[in-house]
C-alpha positions in Angstrom: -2.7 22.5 -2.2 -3.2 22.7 1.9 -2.0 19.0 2.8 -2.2 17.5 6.4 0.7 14.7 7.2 -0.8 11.9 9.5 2.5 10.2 10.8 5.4 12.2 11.0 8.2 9.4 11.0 10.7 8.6 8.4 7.7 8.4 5.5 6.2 11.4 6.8 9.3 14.0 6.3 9.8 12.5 3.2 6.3 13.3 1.8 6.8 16.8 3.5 10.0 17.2 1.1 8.4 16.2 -2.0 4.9 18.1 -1.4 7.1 21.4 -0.5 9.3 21.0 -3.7 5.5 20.0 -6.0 4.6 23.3 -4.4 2.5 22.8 -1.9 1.9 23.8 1.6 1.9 21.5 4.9 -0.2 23.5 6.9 -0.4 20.4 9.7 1.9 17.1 10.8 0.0 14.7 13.3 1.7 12.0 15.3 -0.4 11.3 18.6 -2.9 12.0 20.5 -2.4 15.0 22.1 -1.5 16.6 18.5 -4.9 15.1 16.9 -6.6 17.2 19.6 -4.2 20.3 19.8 -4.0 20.5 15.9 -7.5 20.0 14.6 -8.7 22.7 13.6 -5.5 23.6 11.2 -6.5 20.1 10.2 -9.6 21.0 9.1 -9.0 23.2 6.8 -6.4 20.4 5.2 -7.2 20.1 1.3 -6.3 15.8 1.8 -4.3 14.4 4.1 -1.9 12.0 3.9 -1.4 8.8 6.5 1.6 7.1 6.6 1.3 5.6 10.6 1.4 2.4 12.0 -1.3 -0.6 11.7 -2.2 -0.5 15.6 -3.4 3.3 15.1 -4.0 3.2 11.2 -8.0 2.4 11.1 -8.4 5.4 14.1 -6.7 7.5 12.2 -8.8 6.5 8.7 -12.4 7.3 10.8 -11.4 10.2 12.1 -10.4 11.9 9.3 -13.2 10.3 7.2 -15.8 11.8 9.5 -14.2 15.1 9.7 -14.9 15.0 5.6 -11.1 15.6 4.8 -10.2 13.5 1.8 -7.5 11.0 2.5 -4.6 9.4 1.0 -3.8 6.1 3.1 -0.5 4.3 2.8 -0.1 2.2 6.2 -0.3 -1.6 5.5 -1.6 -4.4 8.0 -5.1 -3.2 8.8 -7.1 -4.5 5.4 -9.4 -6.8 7.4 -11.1 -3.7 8.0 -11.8 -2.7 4.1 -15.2 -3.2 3.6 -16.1 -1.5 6.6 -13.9 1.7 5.9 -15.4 1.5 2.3 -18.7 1.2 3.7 -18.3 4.5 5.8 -16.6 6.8 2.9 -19.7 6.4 1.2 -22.0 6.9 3.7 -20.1 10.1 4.1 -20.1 10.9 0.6 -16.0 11.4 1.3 -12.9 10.6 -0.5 -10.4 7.6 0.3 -7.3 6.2 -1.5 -5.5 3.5 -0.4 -2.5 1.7 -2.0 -0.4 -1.3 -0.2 2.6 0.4 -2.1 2.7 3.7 -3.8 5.5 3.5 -6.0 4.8 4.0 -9.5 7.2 1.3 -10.3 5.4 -1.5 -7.9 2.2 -0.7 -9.6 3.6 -1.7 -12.7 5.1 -4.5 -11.5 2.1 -5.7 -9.8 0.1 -5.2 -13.8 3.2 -7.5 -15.1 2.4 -9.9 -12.0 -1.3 -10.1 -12.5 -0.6 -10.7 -16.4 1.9 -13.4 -15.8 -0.5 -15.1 -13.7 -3.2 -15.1 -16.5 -0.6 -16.6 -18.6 0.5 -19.2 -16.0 -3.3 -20.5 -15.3 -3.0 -22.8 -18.7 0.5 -24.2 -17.5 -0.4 -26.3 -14.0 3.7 -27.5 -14.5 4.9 -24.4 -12.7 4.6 -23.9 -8.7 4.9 -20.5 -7.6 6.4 -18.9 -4.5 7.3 -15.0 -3.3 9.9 -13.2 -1.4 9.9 -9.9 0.5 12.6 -8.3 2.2 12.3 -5.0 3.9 13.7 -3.4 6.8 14.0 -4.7 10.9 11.5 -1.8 11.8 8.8 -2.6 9.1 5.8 -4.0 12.0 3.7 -6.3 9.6 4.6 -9.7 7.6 4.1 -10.3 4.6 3.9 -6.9 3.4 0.8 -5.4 1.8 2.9 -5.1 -1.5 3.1 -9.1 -1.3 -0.2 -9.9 0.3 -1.7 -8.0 -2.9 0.6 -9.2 -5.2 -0.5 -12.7 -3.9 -4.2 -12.0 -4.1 -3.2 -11.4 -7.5 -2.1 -14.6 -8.5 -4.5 -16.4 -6.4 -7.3 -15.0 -8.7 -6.3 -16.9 -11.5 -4.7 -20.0 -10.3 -6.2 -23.9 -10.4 -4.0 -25.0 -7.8 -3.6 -22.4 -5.1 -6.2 -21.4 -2.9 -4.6 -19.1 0.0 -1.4 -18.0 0.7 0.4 -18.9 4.1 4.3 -17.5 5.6 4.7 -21.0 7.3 6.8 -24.0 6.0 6.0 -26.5 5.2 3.4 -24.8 2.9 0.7 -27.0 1.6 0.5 -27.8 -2.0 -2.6 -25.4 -2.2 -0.5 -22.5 -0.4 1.3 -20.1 -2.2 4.2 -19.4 0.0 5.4 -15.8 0.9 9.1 -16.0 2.4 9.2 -12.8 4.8 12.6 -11.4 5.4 13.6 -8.4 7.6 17.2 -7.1 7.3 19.2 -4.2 7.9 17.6 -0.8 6.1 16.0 -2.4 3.0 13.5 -0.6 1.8 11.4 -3.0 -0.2 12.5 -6.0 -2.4 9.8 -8.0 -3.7 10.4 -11.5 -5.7 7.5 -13.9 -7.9 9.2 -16.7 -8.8 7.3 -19.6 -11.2 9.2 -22.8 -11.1 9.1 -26.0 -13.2 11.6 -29.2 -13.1 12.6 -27.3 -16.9 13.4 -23.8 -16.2 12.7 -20.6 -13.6 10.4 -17.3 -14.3 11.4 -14.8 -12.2 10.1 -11.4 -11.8 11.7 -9.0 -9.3 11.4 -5.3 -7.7 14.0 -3.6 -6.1 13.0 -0.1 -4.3 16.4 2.2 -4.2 14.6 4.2 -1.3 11.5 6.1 0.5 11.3 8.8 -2.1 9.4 6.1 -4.7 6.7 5.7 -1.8 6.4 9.0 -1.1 6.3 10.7 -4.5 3.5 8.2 -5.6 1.7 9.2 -2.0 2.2 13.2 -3.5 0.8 12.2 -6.6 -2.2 10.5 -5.4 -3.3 13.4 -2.8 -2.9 15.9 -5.8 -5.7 13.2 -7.8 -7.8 12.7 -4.8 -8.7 16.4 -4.3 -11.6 17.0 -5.4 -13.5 13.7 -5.6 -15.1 11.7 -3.9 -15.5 7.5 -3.3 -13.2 4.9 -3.0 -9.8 4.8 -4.6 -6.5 2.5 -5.4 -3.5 3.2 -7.7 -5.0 1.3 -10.1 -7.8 4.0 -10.8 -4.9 6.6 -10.8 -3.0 4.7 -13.1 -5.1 3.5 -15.6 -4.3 -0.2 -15.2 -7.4 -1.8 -14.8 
């Protein structure tokens, strides 16, 4: 498979590593301007491109690839207000899009043990529940997507939270998302369900990039070929 690399930072090599070794051939990497006009028409001919950029530049990237009908595997985080809209334009282009807030096969399965905790916790009103994140001092948004989704998870099917908020105090109908940035850590995510009787904790710890990237491999090599609107969820079975 021809794959085009949108973002050619820390992410970016790493999905070039992986792709080569799955066998496949980067035929493009894109990191500006100047290469999105210098390098398009080796983009073209891309089989899906991958995006692993920044929020400020993320929805750009997502239109422009969109409208130059090359399917596209999304993994930036921080630009979601803008969902609908890109949904809204892949199928008015009859393209392909997948997006994920974390492509790690592991945090997908962690998010299905999250959102079936949270069913179980809706009947038991004794429990308050909070989240941590920790990743890394260059990571640009806060809270993650992993944790924003992970949060919209359990706001689904709780009676006594309504939104979730990164500010203390939180209100009683917040669900409070701690955001930590440290050192080089790649992703550590943390739902904790508390009562005055005992603690349920559930807890991912990435070891590294190559999680990420592998599941961003993965979900280009599914994507090819179809068309609509994707998550990991479809990719996974897990609905």
């Amino acid at each position: 498979m021809k794959l085009a690399i949108i973002g050619y930072g820390k992410m970016g090599h790493e999905i070039e590593q992986i792709a080569l070794e799955r066998g496949h051939q980067i035929i493009v990497t894109i990191d500006n301007e100047t290469e999105w006009n210098d390098r398009l028409g080796l983009f073209l001919s891309a089989d899906v491109a991958i995006e692993f950029s920044h929020p400020s530049v993320a929805l750009s990237n997502i239109l422009r690839t969109l409208e130059h009908g090359v399917p596209l595997v999304c993994g930036t985080t921080g630009w979601n207000e803008e969902l609908e809209k890109i949904k809204a334009v892949c199928t008015d282009l009859n393209g392909a899009f997948f997006h994920a807030s974390n492509y790690s096969i592991g945090v997908n399965l962690f998010m299905a043990v999250n959102r079936q905790l949270s069913k179980l916790m809706k009947n038991h009103p004794d429990y308050d529940v909070v989240m941590e994140e920790i990743h890394h001092i260059y990571k640009a948004d806060a809270p993650s997507g992993t944790a924003i989704t992970l949060a919209e998870d359990i706001l689904k099917h709780s009676t006594l939270k309504t939104n979730w908020s990164i500010n203390l105090p939180a209100k009683k109908n917040e669900l409070y998302i701690q955001p930590v940035r440290q050192g080089n850590v790649p992703g550590t995510h943390t739902v904790c369900w508390e009562s005055s009787i005992d603690t349920i904790e559930i807890k991912h710890t990435a070891k590294g990039r190559r999680g990420f990237a592998l599941g961003a491999v993965i979900a280009a090599e599914w994507l090819k070929d179809k068309k609509g609107v994707y998550t990991m969820t479809d990719l996974l079975n897990l609905k």
